[in-house]
BALOBA-1460 file (C-alpha; in Angstrom, 3 decimals):
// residues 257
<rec num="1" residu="x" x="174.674" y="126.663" z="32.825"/>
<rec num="2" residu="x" x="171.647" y="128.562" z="34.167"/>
<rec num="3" residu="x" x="169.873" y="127.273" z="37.303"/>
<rec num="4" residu="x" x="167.516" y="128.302" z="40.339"/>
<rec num="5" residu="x" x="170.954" y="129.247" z="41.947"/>
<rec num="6" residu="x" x="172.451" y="131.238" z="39.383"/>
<rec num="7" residu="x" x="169.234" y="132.843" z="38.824"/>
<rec num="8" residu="x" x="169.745" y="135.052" z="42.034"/>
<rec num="9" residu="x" x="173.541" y="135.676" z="41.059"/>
<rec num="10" residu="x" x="174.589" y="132.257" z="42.432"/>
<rec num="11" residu="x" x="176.982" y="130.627" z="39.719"/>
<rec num="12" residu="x" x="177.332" y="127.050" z="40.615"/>
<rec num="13" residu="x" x="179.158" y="125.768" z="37.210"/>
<rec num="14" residu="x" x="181.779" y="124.006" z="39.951"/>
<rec num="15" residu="x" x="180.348" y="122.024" z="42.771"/>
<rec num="16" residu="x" x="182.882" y="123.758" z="44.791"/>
<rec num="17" residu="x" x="180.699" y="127.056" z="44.137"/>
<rec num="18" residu="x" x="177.936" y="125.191" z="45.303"/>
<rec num="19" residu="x" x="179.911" y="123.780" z="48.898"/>
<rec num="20" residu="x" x="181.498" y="127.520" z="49.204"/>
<rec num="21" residu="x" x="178.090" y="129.180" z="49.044"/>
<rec num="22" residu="x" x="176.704" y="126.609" z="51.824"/>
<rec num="23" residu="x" x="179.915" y="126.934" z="53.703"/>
<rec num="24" residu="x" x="179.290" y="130.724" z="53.654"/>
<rec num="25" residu="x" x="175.572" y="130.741" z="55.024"/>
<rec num="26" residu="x" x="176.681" y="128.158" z="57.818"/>
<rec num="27" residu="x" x="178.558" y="130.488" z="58.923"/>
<rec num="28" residu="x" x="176.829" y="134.090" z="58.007"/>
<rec num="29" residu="x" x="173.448" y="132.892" z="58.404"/>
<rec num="30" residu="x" x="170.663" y="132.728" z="61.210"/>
<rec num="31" residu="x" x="170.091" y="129.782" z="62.843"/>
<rec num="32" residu="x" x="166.110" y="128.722" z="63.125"/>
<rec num="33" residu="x" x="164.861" y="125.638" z="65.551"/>
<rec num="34" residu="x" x="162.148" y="123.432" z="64.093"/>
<rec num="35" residu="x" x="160.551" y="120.199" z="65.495"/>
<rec num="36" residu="x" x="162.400" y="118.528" z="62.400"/>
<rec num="37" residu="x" x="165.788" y="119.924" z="62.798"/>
<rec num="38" residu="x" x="167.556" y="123.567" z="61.683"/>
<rec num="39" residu="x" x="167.402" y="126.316" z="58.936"/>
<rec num="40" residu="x" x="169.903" y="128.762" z="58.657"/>
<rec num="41" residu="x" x="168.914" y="131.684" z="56.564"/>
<rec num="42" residu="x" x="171.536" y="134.220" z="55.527"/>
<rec num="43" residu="x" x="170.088" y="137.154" z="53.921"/>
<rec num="44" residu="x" x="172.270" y="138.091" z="51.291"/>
<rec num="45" residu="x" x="170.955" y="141.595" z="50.490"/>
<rec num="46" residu="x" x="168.900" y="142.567" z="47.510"/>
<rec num="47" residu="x" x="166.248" y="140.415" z="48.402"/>
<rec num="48" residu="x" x="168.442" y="137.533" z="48.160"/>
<rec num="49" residu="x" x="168.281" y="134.206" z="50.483"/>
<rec num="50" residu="x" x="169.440" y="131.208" z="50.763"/>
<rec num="51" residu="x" x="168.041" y="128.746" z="53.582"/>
<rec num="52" residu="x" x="170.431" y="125.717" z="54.538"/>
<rec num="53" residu="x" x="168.937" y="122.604" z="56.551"/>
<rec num="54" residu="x" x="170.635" y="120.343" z="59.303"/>
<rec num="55" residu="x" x="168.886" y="117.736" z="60.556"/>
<rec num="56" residu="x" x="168.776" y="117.369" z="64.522"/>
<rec num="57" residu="x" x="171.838" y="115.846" z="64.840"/>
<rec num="58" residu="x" x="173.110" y="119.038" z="62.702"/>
<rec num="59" residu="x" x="174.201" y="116.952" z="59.842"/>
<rec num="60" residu="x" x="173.656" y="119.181" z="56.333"/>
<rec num="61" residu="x" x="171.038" y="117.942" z="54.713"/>
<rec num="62" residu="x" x="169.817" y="120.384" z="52.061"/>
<rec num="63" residu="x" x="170.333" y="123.985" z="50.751"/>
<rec num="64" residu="x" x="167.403" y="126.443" z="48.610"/>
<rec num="65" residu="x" x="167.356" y="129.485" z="47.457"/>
<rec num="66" residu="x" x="164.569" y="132.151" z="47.420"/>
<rec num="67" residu="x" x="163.801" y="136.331" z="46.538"/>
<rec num="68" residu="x" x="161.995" y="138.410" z="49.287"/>
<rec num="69" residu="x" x="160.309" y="140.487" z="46.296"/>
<rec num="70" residu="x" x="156.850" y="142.495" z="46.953"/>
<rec num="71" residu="x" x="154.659" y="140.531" z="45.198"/>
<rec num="72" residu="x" x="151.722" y="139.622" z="46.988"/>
<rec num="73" residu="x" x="148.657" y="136.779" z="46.439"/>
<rec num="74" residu="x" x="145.730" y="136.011" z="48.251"/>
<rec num="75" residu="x" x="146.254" y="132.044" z="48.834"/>
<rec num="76" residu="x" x="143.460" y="129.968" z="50.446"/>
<rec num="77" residu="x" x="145.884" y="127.036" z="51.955"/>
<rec num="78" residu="x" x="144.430" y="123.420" z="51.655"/>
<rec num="79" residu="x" x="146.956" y="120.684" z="52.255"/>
<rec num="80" residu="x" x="149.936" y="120.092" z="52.611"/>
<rec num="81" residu="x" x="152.777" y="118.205" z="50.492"/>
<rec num="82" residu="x" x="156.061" y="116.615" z="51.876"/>
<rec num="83" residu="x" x="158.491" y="115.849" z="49.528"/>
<rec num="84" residu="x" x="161.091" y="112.916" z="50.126"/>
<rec num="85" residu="x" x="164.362" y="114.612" z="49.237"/>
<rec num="86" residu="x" x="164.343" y="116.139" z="52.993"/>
<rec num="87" residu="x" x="162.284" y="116.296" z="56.376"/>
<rec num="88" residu="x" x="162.899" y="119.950" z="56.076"/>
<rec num="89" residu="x" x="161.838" y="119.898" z="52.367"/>
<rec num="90" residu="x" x="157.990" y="120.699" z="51.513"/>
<rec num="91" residu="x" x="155.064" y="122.500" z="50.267"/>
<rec num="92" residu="x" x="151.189" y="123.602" z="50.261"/>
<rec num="93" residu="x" x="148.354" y="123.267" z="48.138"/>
<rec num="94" residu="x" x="145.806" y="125.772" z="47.470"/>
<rec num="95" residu="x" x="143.245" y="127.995" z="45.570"/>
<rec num="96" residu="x" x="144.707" y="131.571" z="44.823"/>
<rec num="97" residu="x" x="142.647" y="134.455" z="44.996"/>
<rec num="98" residu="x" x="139.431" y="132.308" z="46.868"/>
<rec num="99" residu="x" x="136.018" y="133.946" z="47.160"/>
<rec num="100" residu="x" x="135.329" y="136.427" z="50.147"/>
<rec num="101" residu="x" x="134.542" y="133.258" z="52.900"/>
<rec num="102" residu="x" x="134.999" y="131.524" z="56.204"/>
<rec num="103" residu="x" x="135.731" y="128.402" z="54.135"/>
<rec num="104" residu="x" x="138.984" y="128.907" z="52.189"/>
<rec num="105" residu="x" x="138.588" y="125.172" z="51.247"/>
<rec num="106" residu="x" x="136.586" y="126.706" z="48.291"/>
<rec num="107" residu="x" x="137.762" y="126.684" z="44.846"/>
<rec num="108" residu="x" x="139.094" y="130.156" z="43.327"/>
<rec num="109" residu="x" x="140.694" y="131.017" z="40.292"/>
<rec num="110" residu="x" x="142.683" y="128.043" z="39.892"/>
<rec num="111" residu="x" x="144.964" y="125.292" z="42.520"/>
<rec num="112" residu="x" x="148.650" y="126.231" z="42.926"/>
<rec num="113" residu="x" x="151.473" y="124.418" z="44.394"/>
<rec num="114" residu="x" x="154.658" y="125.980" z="45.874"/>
<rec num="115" residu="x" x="157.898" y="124.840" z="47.786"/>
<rec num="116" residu="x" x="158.772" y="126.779" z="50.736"/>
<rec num="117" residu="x" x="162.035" y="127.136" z="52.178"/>
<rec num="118" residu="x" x="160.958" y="127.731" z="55.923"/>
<rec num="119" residu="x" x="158.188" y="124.768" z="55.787"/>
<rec num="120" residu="x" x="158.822" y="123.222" z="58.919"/>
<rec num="121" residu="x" x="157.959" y="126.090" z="60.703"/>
<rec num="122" residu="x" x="154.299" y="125.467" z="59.440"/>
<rec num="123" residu="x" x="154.028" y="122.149" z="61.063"/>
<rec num="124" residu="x" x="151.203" y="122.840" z="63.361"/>
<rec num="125" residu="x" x="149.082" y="125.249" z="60.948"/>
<rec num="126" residu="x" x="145.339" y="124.544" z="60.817"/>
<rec num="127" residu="x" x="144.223" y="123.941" z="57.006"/>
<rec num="128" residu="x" x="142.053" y="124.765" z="55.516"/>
<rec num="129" residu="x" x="143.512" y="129.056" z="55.898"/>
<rec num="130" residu="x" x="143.862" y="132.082" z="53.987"/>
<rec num="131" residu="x" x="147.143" y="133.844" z="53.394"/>
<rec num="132" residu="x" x="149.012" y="136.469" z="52.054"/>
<rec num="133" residu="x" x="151.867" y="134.975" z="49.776"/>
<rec num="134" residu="x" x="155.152" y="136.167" z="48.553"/>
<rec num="135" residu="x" x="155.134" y="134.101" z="45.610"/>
<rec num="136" residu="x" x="158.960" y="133.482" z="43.692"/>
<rec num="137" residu="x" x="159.306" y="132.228" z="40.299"/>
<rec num="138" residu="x" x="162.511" y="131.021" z="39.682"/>
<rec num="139" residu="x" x="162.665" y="130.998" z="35.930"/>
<rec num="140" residu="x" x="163.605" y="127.752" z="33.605"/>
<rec num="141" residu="x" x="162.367" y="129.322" z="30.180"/>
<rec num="142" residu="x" x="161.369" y="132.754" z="29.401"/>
<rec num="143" residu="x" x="160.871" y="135.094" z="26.455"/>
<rec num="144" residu="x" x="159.878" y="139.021" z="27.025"/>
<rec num="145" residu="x" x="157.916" y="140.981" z="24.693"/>
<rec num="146" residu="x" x="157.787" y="144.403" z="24.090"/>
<rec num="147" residu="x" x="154.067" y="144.483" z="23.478"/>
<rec num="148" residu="x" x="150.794" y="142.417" z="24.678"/>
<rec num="149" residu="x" x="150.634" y="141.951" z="20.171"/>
<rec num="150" residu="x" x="154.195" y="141.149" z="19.999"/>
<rec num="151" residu="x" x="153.424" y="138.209" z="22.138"/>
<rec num="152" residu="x" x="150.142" y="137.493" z="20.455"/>
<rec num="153" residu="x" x="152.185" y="137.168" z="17.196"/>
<rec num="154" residu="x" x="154.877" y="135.174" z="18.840"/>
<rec num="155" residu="x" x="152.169" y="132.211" z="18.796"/>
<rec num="156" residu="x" x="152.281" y="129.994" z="15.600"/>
<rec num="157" residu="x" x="149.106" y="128.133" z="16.435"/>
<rec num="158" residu="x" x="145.853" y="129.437" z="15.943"/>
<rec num="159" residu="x" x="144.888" y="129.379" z="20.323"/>
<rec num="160" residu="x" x="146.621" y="131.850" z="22.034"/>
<rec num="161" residu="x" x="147.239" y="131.827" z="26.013"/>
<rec num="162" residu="x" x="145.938" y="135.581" z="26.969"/>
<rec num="163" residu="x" x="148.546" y="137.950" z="27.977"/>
<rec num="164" residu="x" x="147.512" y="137.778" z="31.697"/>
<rec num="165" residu="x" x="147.297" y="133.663" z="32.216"/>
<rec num="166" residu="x" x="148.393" y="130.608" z="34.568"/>
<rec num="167" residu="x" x="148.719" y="126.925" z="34.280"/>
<rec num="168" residu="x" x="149.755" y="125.279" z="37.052"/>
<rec num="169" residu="x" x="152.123" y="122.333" z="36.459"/>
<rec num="170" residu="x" x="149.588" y="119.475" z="37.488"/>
<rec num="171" residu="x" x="148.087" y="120.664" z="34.225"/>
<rec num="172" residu="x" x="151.143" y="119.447" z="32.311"/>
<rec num="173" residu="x" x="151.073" y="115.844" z="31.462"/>
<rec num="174" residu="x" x="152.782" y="113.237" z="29.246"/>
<rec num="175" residu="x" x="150.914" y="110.618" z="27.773"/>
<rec num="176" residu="x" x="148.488" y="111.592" z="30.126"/>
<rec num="177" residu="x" x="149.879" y="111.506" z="33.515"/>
<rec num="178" residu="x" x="152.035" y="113.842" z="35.243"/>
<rec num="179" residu="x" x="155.505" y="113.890" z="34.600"/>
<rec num="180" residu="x" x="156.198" y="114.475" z="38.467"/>
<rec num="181" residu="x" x="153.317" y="114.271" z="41.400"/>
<rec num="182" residu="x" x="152.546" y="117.629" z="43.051"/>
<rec num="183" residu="x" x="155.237" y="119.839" z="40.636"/>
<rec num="184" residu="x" x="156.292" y="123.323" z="42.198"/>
<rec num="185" residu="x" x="155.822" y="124.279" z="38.770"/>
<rec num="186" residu="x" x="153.594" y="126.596" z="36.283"/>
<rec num="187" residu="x" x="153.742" y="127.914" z="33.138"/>
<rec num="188" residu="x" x="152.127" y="131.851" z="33.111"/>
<rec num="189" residu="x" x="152.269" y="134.827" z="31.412"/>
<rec num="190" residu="x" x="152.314" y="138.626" z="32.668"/>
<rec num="191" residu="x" x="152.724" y="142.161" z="32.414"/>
<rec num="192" residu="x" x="155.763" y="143.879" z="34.196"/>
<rec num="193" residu="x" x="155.288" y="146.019" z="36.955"/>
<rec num="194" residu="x" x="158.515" y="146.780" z="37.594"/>
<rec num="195" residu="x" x="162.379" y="145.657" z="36.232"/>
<rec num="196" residu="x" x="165.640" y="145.592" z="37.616"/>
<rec num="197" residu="x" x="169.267" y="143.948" z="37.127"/>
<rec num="198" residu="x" x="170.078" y="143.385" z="40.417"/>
<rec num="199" residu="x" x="173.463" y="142.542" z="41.693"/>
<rec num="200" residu="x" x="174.478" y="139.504" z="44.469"/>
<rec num="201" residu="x" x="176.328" y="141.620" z="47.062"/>
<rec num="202" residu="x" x="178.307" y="138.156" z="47.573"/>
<rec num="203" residu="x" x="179.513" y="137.053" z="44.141"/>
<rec num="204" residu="x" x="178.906" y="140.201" z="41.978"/>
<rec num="205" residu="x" x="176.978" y="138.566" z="39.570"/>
<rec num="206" residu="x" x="173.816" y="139.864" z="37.574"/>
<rec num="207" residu="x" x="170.477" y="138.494" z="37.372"/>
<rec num="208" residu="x" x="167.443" y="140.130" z="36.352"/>
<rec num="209" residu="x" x="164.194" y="140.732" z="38.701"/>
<rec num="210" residu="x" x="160.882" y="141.223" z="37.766"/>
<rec num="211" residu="x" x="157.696" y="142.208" z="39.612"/>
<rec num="212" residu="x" x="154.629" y="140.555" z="37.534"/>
<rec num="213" residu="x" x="150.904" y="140.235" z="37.315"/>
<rec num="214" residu="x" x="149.834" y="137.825" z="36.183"/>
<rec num="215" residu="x" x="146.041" y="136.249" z="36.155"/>
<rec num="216" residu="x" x="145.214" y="135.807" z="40.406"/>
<rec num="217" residu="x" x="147.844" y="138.219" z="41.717"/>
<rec num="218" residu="x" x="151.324" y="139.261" z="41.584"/>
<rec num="219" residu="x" x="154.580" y="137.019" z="41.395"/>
<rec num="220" residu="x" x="158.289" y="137.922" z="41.769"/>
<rec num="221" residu="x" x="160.112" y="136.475" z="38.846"/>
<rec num="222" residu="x" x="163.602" y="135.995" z="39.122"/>
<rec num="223" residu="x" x="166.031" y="134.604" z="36.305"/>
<rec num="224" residu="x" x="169.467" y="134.308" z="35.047"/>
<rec num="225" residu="x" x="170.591" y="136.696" z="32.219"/>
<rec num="226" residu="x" x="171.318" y="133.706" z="29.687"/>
<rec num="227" residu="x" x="167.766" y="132.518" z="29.846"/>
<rec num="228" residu="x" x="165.790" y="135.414" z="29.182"/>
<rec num="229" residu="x" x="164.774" y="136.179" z="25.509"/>
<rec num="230" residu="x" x="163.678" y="139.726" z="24.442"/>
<rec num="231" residu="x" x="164.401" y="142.503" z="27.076"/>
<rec num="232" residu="x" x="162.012" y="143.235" z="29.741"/>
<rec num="233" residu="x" x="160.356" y="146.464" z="29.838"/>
<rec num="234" residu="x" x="157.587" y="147.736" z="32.040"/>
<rec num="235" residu="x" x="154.559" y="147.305" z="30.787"/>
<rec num="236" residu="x" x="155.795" y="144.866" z="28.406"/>
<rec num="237" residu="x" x="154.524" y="140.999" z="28.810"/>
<rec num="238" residu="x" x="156.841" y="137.993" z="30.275"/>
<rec num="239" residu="x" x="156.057" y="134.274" z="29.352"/>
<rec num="240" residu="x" x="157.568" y="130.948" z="30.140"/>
<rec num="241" residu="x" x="158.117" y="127.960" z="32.866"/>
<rec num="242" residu="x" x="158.774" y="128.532" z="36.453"/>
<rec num="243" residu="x" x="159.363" y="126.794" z="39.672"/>
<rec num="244" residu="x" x="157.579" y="128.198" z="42.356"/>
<rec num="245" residu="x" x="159.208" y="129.448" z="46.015"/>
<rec num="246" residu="x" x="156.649" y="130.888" z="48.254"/>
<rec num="247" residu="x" x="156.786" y="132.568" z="52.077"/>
<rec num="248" residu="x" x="153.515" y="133.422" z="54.074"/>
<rec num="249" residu="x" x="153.435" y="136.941" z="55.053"/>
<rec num="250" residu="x" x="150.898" y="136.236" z="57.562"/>
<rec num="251" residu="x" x="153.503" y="136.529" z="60.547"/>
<rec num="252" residu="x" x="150.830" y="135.526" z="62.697"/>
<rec num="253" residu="x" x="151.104" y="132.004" z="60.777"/>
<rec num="254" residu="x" x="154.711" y="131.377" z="61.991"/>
<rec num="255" residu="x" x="154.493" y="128.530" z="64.162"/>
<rec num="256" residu="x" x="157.161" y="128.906" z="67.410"/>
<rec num="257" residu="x" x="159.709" y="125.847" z="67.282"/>
């Protein structure tokens, strides 16, 4: 069954996959101090990471993936998010591609909300700030089109989202609320920059990488083979539901433990 794991060549069908694969980055990974407790990061290769958190008394407490692609997205930071699943476990508000200003507290093309899976290191970051952002979409649905009209004509209602669009999860809503507060989440649509299978150095499986623009910047989509409908194709157009992994790029950001 596809999932954010398997959709950077993770399989985890078997929770035993999932215990091996933490196992493994225990003991391959690098070890990073926070006020909160520990990551340990093992790059994989290929862009792929996963990030494993112990809380200060080292017990295991969580495990995420994430894709250094080379997307990039001008982020104006506003707040942050916690979530309750883990102290190590959070994310940030904000306005992509903000107006030229002092004041990224501004509004900008639209909000966004992303999971990160260093956030502790960000505990002492002054907010409002602007950022450079790897943004990762880790994709749940997606269809690929050939053409910007082949995905025009894959819409059976009369409104069409444009080829180059992005609708952040809070936008989502059933029975008018939202389904869950602060979602990692968007739906969006793109043109391909760039396509590649890429193989996990570690398990030899397949997943399928693609650099995107979409409307505010650029976005790394990631996604397991099963999931994807159509084929993607450079200058073709992607489309679907994501959840959203982001790192700053701003090294200057990184807070010292």
């Amino acid at each position: 069954m596809p999932s954010h794991m398997s959709s950077i060549g993770f399989p985890t069908r078997k929770i035993e996959a999932f215990n091996y694969y933490l196992a493994r980055t225990i003991e391959a990974g690098e070890t990073i101090s926070t006020q909160s407790g520990f990551y340990i990061k093992w790059e994989v290769g290929n862009g792929v990471e996963l990030w494993v958190q112990a809380n200060r008394d080292r017990q295991i407490i969580g495990l995420n993936p994430h894709f250094s692609g080379s997307a990039r997205m001008r982020v104006g930071l506003t707040a942050r998010i916690s979530r309750p699943e883990s102290i190590l476990d959070g994310a940030f508000r904000g306005w992509v591609d903000p107006p030229e200003t002092d004041n990224p507290e501004m509004v900008g093309r639209y909000p966004l909300v992303f999971d990160l899976p260093d956030y502790a290191l960000y505990s002492s970051l002054s907010l409002p700030t602007l950022v450079t952002l790897q943004l990762t979409a880790f994709a749940e649905e997606l269809k690929a089109f050939d053409t910007d009209q082949a995905y025009y004509d894959s819409w059976e209602r009369e409104r069409k989202f444009a080829a180059e669009c992005f609708i952040p999860g809070e936008a989502f809503s059933q029975d008018g609320e939202s389904t869950k507060q602060n979602p990692a989440h968007a739906f969006f649509s793109g043109h391909i920059l760039a396509a590649e299978r890429v193989t996990n150095q570690f398990t030899n499986y397949d997943f399928y990488w693609a650099k995107v623009r979409t409307y505010g910047g650029e976005v790394d989509v990631v996604a397991d083979p099963e999931l994807i409908e159509g084929s993607l194709i450079v200058g073709g157009v992607v489309s679907g539901t994501f959840w959203l992994s982001g790192r700053l790029q701003d090294t200057q950001c990184a807070i010292a433990p």
